[in-house]
C-alpha positions as CSV (number, residue, x, y, z in Angstrom):
1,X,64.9,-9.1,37.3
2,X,62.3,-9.5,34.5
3,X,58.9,-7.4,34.9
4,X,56.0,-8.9,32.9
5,X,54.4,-5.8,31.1
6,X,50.3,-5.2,33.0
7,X,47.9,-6.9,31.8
8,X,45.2,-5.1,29.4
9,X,42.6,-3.9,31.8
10,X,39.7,-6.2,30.3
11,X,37.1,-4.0,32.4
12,X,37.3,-0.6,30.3
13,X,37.0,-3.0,26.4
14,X,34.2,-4.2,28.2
15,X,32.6,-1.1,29.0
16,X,33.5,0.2,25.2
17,X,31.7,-2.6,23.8
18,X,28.7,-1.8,26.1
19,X,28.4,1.7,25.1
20,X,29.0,1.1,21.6
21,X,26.0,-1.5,21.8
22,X,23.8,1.1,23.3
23,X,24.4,3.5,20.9
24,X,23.6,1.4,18.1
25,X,20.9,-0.1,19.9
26,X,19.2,3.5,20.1
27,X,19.8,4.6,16.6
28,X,18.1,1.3,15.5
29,X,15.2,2.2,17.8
30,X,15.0,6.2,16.4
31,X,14.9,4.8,12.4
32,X,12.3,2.2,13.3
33,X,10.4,5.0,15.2
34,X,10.8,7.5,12.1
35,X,10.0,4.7,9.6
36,X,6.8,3.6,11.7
37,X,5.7,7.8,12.0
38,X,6.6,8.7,8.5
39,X,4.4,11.1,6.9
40,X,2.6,9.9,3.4
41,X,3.3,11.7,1.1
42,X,1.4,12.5,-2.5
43,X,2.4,10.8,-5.4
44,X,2.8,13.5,-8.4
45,X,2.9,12.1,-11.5
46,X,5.1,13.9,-14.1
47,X,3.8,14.8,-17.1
48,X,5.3,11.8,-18.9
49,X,3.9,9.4,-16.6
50,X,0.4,11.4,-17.0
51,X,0.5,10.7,-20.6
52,X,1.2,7.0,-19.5
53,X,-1.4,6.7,-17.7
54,X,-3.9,8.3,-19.6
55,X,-3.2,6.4,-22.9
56,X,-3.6,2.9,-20.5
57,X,-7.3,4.9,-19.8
58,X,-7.6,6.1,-23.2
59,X,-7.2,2.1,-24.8
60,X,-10.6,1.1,-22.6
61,X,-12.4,4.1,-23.7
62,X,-11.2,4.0,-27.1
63,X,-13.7,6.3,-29.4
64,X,-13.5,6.4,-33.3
65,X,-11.4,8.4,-35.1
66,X,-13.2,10.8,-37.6
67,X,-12.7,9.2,-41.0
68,X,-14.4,9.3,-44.0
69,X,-14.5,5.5,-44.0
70,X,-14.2,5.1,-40.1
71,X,-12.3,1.6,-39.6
72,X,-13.7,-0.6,-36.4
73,X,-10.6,-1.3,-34.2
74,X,-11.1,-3.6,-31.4
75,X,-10.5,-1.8,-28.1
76,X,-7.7,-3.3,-26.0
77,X,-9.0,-6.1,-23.3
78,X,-6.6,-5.4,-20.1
79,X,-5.1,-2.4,-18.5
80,X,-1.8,-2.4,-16.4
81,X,-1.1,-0.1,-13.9
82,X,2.2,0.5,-12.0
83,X,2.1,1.4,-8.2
84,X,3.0,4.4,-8.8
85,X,0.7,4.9,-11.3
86,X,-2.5,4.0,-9.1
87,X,-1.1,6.0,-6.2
88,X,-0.3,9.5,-8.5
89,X,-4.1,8.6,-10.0
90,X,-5.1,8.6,-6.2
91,X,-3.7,12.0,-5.2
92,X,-5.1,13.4,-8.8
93,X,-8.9,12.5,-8.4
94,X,-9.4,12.1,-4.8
95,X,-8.5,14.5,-2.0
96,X,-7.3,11.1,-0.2
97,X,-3.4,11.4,-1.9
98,X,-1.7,12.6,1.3
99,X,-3.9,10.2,4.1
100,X,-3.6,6.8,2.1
101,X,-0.7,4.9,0.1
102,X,-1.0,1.9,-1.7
103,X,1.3,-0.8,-1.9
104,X,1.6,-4.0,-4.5
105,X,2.3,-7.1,-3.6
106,X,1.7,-10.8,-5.2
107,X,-1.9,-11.3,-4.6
108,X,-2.2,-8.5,-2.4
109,X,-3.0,-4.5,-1.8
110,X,-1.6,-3.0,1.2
111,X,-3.4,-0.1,2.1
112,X,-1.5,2.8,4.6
113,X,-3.8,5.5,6.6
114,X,-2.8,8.4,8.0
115,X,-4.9,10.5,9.0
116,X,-5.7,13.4,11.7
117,X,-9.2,12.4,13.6
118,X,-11.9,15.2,14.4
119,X,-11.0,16.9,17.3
120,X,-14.4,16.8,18.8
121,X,-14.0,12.8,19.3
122,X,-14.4,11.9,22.7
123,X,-10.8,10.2,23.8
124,X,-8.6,10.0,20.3
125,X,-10.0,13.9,19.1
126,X,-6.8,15.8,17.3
127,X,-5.1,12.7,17.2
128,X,-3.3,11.2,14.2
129,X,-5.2,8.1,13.2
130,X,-2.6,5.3,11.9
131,X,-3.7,2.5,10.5
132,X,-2.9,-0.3,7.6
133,X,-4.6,-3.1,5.9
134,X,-4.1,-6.3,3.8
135,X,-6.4,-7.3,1.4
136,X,-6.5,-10.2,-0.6
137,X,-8.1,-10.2,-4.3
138,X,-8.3,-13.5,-6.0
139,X,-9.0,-17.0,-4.4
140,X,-7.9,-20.2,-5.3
141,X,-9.8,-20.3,-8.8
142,X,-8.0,-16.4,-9.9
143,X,-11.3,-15.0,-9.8
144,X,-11.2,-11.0,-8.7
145,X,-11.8,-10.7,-4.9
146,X,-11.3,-8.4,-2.1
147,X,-11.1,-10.1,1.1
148,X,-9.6,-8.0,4.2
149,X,-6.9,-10.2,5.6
150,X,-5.9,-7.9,8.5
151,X,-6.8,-4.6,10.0
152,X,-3.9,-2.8,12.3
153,X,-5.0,0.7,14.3
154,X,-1.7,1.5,15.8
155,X,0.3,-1.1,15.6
156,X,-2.7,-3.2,17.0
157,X,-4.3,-6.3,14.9
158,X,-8.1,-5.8,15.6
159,X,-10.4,-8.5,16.5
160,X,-12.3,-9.7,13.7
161,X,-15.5,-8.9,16.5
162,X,-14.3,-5.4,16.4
163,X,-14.7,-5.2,13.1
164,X,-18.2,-6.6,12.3
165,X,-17.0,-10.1,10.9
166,X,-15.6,-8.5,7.9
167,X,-12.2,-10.3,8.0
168,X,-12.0,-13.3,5.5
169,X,-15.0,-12.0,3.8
170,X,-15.5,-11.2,0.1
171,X,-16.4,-7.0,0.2
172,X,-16.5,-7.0,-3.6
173,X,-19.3,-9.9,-3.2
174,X,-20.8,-8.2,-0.4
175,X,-21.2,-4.5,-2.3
176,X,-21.5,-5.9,-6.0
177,X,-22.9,-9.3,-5.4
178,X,-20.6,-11.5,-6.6
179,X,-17.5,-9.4,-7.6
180,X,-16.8,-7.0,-10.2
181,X,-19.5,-7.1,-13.0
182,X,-17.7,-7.4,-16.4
183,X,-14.0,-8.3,-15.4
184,X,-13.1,-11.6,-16.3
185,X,-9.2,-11.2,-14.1
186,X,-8.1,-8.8,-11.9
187,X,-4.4,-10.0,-10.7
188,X,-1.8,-8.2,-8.5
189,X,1.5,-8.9,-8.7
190,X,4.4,-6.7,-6.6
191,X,4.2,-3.3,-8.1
192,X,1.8,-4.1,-10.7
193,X,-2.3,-4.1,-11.2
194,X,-3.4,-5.9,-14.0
195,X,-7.0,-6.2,-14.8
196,X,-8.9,-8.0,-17.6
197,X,-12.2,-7.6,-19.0
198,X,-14.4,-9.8,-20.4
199,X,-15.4,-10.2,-23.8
């Protein structure tokens, strides 16, 4: 007589799959939450990337050599700045390098802020202020602009009321009257700041 050999007990794969599920289910969960509460950290520029940086500067503010004969030479119209570059110049002139990144992307600076609140606030006091932005910098015609898209306080969008009515408009226009005196293109592609003066 001819026993068939038992089944596989379908139950116990079943329960392997659940668990295994789970598991990654709340390691997906812990690097979201790590990603979300990373700390900012400053951007240090090395001392190559200084010189970089300072020569980009340097070709705006270009002085005259001494000469006997001093030659005129046309100063360079456009500077280029990496992300990098504007985040390390951030952290070196501003005390705001650890509480705010920028990031680059095509038509756009997205601005992350970190930041711990006074503790004598009523409600939020001692607690770490989170917050990023979108901004927007040229309209349809490439002119410079800086029009906040979006404004999110802990993972929250606020309401354009919230906020005084400053979503969709210009803030360049509205603090210098009609953008940036003297700069004929300011352009922002991912990673890169490019800005043009005018002649």
């Amino acid at each position: 007589m001819n026993e068939n050999p038992p089944a596989p007990r379908r139950g116990k794969s079943c329960l392997v799959l659940v668990l295994v599920a789970l598991l990654l289910a709340v390691i997906g969960i812990g690097v979201a939450w790590w990603w979300h509460n990373r700390p900012i950290e400053p951007v240090v520029l090395t001392p190559q990337e200084k010189q970089v940086v300072e020569r980009k500067v340097e070709a705006i503010q270009k002085s005259e050599p001494p000469a006997e004969d001093p030659v005129y030479e046309k100063g360079t119209r456009e500077i280029i700045l990496t992300e990098r570059e504007l985040n390390g110049l951030l952290n070196e002139n501003t005390t705001l390098g650890d509480s705010v990144r920028f990031q680059l992307a095509t038509g756009e600076v997205h601005a992350r802020i970190e930041t711990d609140l006074d503790p004598d606030l009523p409600v939020l006091g001692g607690k770490k202020l989170k917050a990023r932005a979108r901004f927007l910098v040229e309209d349809e015609t490439g002119n410079p602009t800086l029009v906040l898209d979006d404004l999110t306080v802990w993972g929250v969008s606020l309401p354009n009321d919230w906020l005084g009515g400053l979503k969709g408009q210009d803030l360049l226009g509205k603090t210098f009257g009609g953008g940036l005196a003297g700069v004929e293109e300011f352009k922002v592609e991912t990673g890169k700041l490019m800005i043009r003066l005018k002649e």
